[in-house]
Each structure stands twice: as C-alpha cells, then as structure tokens.
C-alpha positions in Angstrom: 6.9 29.1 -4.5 6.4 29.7 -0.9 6.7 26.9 1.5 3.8 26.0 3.8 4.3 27.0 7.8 3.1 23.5 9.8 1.5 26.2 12.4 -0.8 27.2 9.3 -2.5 23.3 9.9 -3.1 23.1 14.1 -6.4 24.0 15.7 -7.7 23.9 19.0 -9.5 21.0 20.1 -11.3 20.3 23.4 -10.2 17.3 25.5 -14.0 16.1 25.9 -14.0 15.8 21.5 -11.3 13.1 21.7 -13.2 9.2 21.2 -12.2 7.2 23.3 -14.5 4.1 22.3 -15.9 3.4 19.1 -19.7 4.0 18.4 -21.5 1.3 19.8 -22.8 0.5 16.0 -19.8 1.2 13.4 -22.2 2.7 10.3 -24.3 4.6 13.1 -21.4 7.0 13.4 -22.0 10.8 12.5 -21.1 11.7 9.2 -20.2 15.6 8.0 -20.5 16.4 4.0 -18.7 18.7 2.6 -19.5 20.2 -1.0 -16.1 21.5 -2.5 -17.9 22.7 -5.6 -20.8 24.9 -3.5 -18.8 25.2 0.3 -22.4 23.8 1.8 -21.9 21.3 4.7 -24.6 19.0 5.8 -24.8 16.4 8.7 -26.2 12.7 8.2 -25.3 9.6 10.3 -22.5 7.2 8.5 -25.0 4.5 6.8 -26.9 7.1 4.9 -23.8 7.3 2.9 -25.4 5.2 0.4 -27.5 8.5 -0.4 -24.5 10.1 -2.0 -23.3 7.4 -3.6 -24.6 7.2 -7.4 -24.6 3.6 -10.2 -21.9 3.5 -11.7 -19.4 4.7 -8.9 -16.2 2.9 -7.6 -15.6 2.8 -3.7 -12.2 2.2 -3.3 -11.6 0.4 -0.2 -7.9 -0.9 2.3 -7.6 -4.3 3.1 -4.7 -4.0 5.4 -4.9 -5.7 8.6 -3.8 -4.4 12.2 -1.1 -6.6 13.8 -1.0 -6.9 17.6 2.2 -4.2 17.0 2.5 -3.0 20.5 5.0 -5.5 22.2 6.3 -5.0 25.9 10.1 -6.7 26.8 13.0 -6.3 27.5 16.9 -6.2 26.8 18.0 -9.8 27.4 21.6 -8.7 29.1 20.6 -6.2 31.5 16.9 -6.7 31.8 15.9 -3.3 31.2 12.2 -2.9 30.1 12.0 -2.4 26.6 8.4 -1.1 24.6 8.5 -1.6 21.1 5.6 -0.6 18.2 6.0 -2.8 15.2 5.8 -0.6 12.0 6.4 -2.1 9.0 8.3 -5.6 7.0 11.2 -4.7 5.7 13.0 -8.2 4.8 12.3 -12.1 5.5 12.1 -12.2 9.7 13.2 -8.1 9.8 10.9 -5.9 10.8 11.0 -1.7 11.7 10.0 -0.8 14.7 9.8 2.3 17.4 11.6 1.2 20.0 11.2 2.8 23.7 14.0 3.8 25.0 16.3 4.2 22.0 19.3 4.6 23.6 19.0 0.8 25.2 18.2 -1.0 21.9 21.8 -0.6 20.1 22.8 -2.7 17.0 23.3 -6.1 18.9 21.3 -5.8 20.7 18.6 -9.0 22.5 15.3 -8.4 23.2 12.8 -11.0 24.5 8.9 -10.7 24.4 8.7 -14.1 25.7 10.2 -17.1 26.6 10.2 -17.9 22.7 9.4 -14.5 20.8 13.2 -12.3 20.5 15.0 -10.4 18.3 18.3 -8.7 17.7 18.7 -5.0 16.7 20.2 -5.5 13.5 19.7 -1.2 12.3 19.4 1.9 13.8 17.1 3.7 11.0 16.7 6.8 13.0 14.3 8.7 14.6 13.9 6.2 17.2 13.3 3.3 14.5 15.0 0.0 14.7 15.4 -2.8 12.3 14.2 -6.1 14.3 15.3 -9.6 13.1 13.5 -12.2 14.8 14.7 -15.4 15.3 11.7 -17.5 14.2 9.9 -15.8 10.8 7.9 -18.5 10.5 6.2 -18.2 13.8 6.2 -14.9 13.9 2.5 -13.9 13.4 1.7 -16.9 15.6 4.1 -15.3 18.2 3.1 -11.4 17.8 -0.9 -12.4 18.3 -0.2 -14.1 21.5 2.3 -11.5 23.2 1.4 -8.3 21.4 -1.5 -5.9 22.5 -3.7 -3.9 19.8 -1.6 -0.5 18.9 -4.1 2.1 19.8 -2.7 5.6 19.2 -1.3 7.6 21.8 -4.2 10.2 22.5 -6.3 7.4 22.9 -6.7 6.4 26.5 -6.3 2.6 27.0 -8.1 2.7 30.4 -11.0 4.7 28.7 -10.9 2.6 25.5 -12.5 -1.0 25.0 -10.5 -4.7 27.1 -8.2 -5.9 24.5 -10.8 -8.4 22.7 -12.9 -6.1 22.0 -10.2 -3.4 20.6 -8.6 -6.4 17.8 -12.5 -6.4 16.7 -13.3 -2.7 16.7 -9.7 -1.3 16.0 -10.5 -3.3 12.7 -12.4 -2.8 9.6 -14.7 -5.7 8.7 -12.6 -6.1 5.4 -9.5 -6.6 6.9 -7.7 -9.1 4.5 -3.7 -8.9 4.8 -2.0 -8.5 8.1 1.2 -5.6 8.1 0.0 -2.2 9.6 -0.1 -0.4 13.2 -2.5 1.5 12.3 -5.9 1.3 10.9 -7.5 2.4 7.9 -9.8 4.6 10.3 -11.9 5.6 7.5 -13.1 2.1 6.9 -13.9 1.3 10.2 -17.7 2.9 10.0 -18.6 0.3 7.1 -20.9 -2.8 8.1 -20.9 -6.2 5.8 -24.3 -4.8 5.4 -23.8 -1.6 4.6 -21.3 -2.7 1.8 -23.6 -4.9 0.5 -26.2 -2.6 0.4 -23.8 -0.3 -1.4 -22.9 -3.1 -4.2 -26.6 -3.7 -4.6 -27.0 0.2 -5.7 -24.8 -0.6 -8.4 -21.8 0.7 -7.2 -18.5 -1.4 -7.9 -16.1 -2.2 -4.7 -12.5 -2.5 -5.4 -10.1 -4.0 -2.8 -6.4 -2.6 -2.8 -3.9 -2.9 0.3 -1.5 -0.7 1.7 -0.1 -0.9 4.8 -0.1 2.1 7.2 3.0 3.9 8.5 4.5 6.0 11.0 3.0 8.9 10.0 -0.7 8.3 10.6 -0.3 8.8 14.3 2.7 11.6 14.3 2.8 15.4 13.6 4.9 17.5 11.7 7.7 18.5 13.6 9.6 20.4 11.0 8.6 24.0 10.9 7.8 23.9 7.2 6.0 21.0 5.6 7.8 20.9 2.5 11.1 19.5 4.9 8.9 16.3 6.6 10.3 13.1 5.2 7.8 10.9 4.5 8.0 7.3 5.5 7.7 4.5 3.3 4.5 2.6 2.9 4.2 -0.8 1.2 0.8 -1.1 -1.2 -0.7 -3.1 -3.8 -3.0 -2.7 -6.5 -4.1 -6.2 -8.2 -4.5 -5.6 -12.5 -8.2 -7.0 -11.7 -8.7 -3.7 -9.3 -7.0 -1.2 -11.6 -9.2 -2.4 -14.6 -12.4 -2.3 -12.4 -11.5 1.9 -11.5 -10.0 3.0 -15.1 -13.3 1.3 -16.7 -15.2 3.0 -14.0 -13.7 6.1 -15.2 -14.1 5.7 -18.8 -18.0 5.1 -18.2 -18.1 8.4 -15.8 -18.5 7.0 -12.7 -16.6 8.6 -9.8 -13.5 6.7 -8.0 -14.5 7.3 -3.9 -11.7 6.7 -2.0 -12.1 5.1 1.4 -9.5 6.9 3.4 -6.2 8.8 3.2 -4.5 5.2 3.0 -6.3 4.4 0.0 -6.3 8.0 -1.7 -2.2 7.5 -1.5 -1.8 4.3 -3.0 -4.3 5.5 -5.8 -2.7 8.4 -6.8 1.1 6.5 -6.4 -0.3 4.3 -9.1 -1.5 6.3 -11.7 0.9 6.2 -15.4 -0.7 7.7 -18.3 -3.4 8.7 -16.5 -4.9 5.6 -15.4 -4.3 3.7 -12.5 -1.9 0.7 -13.0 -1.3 -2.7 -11.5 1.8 -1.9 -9.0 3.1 -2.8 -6.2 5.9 -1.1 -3.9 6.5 1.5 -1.3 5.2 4.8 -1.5 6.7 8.1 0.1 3.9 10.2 -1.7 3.2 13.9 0.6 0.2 15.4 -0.8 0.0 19.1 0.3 -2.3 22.0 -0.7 -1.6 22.6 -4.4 -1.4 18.9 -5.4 -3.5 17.7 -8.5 -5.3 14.8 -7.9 -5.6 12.4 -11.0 -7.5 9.5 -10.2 -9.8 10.7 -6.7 -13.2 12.3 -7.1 -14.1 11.6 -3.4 -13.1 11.0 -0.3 -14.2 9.8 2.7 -12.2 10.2 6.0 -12.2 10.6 9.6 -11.3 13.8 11.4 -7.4 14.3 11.9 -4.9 15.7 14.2 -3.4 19.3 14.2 -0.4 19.6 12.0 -1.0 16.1 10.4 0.3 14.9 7.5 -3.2 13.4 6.6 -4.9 16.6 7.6 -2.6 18.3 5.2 -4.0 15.5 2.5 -7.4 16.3 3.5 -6.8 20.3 2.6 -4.9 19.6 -0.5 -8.4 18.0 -1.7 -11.3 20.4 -0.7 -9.1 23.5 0.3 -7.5 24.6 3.6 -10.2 27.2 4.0 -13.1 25.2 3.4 -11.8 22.2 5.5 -10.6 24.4 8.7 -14.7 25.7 8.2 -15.7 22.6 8.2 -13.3 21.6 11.4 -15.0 24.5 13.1 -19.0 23.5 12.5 -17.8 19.8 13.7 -16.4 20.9 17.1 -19.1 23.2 17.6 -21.7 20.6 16.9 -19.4 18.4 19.1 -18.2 15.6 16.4 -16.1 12.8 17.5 -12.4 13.2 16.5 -9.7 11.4 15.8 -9.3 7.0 15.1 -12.7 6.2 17.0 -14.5 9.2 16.0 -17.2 10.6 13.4 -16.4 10.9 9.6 -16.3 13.1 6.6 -17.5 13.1 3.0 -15.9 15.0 0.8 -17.3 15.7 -2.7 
C-alpha cells in the first residue's frame, strides 16, 4: 500500500484567518456542515447545532481540564532561564514536559519556578521532552496554578489574545472536570451549560469520558510520510456507566457524535467486539485516510493546522477531497481557524 506524503495535508492559509480571541459568546461561533453522504456544505452559527441533532442520539463529550502548563524558571546552578510546557503525568510527582532550551535541562538537573515550586530532570525522553520530578506532589496543582500561565498554542498571539483571567475561563470548556492536559478539547469550547441542556432536553443522551490531550494537538508532521510519525501517548478513560449509555444508544439506532478529535480517539481505542468498553490507559491510536471507524457516526471539530495529525483524522472520516473542499469554501467565506476559531459538523 502506498504511504501518504505529509505535503498531500498543508494548505495555504491567510494570516488575518488565524483567531486570536474567542467569540465573544462561545455557541455564537460559526459552524460549517459537511454532508459525507451528499458532498453539500451548509453554514449555520454553533447553537443551531441542536437542529442536527436527532432523539435518541449520543453526544460524546472530554472532560479533561487545562492545567496552567506553561511554566517560566530557571536552572538552579547557573541561573539560566528555563521555559517549560507541562505535557502529561507519567508517575506519582513525575511529569513530561517540553523543556526550552534542551540542551540546559540534562538528567540532574534543578529547576526552580519559585521559591517553593522545583524539580529535577530525572529523563531525557527525546524530542525535546523531559521527565520532571517535583519535589512536592502533593502541592503540586496548588503550586502549578499560582506560577504557571494558560498554554495557549504557539500561532496564537498572547498580546492579541485575552489577560490571563480571562484565557483559564475561555481556553476552557464549561465541562471541564479532571485536570492533566496542555491543550484543550477545542471542539468543546463552543458548548454553553445552556446549550447542553437544551441538547439533553431534545432527548439526546450526553456521555462524559476524559482523555487528556498530548503533544500532538499543537505540532505538525515533520516526517515526510505520515505512516513514520510516532504518536505520543495519551491517557483516557471511559467509565462502564458511559460505555453502556453509547453501546445501548447504538443498539436502539441512535448515532454516537463525537465532540472532538480528543474524544473520537479514545472512542475508537476502546472499542472490543464491536462495542465500546470500560477502559482506561494510554492511547498511541493515528487515524489516517483509510481507517474504519467502528463506533463514530459524527463529528464535530474545529478547523486544523496544515499537515496535522488531527487534520489527517478529520480526512480519514469524511474524505481528503471532500474536507480540503470544505477548507477551501471556509477560507473564502473567511471562517475563523484554528483553537479560538469557527467549527465543523461532520455527518
């Protein structure tokens, strides 16, 4: 089988297209639809979602919450600055981590974020990724909510974007739940309380499953085929309470929604025997063109960068063809892109 060239995923987008800020009201947001079944693409704003939504459905949604990740330091014995991006838990107290510049943070390395907030390199995983031990684990969500700053991704502007109070509310879906990612679920942040419950009202079941966004979210493909990216670990959960809730869904007709590339991964992880499962763990799933997907009948996402793993996601469900059209009518019609920006449903 032939592999797929990363170039065959970039397109050109215009500076102006990038948001910056949020919409003033999340669910006021434009949303693009895209029919898989007919090619037809139609233009609403977000909260006339519900429209498309049918009794009977399941919306699938992320409760993972955005830590504070983006720390400033620096190395305790030769006070060099040191900027670090918290990733991921990887033990009690350890923690990966981008770490700016690499070549300072060896194994054994100190680093201080405040008077009492440090850590010692304890790994070098590669690719600019360190293992972090802090001293305190107990305090350590205390700690990283005082010194760190919200990790907004590096094509968004911070002078442009929102003071940081208002970026921990708006870089934040209003289901937030479990604290561990440096990214958010951007698909979920156009959803109001109101809007859900106007969406649970319909008849339409909401399930609540977590998984914790990784490095790749905010990084391209480097590799000149996609088949050789390596995947980084993600940690997810799926409670038996939410499984049962989707496969009886199923059974009944109703389609499973999925609120984001986050939450169509940890769906699709899950599935044995053709159902979706209670699990738990990390997932290193890659979805390209010519996956099948087994659980997801819709999704609903944001537009994503060129040469993305999640754009390559996003093709392997509606079609690179039919996606790139779709890229096209949004830019010409001047869409929002990227964490802040518009949305997409895809049926």
């Amino acid at each position: 089988m032939q592999k797929l060239r990363t170039s065959e995923f970039f397109y050109e987008l215009p500076e102006k297209l990038i948001a910056h800020k949020p919409s003033p009201i999340r669910s006021d947001s434009r949303l693009l639809t895209l029919d898989r079944s007919g090619g037809k693409i139609y233009h609403h704003r977000f909260f006339e979602i519900i429209e498309y939504l049918k009794k009977g459905d399941c919306l699938v949604i992320n409760e993972t919450m955005v830590l504070p990740a983006s720390l400033s330091g620096r190395k305790v014995d030769s006070d060099g600055r040191i900027d670090v991006l918290i990733l991921n838990e990887v033990d009690d107290g350890c923690w990966a981590a981008l770490v700016r510049p690499a070549k300072r943070a060896g194994v054994g390395a100190v680093l201080m974020f405040g008077d009492d907030f440090r850590c010692t390199v304890s790994e070098d995983a590669g690719e600019g990724i360190k293992i972090l031990k802090f001293d305190d684990p107990a305090s350590f969500y205390k700690k990283i909510d005082v010194y760190g700053k919200t990790p907004i991704p590096p094509y968004i502007k911070r002078e442009k974007s929102l003071d940081e109070v208002e970026l921990r509310k708006r870089y934040q879906t209003v289901f937030a739940k479990y604290p561990g990612s440096p990214a958010a679920p951007t698909a979920g942040l156009h959803f109001t309380q109101d809007l859900l419950k106007k969406i649970s009202g319909k008849g339409i079941k909401i399930v609540r499953i977590t998984l914790h966004v990784g490095v790749d979210t905010f990084r391209p493909i480097m590799e000149e085929y996609a088949e050789d990216h390596r995947m980084h670990s993600e940690y997810y959960e799926i409670s038996a309470e939410g499984a049962d809730a989707i496969n009886q869904s199923r059974e009944k007709g109703g389609r499973v929604i999925a609120v984001g590339t986050t939450t169509t991964r940890a769906l699709e992880t899950s599935v044995r025997d053709g159902d979706v499962a209670a699990s738990s763990g990390w997932t290193e799933l890659f979805i390209l063109p010519g996956y099948r997907f087994k659980i997801v009948d819709g999704l609903i996402t944001n537009f994503h960068l060129p040469k993305s793993t999640l754009l390559m996601l996003v093709c392997a469900f509606a079609g690179k063809d039919l996606v790139f059209r779709a890229y096209e009518e949004a830019i010409d019609k001047e869409y929002r892109f990227y964490s802040f920006g518009d949305a997409m449903l895809i049926f």
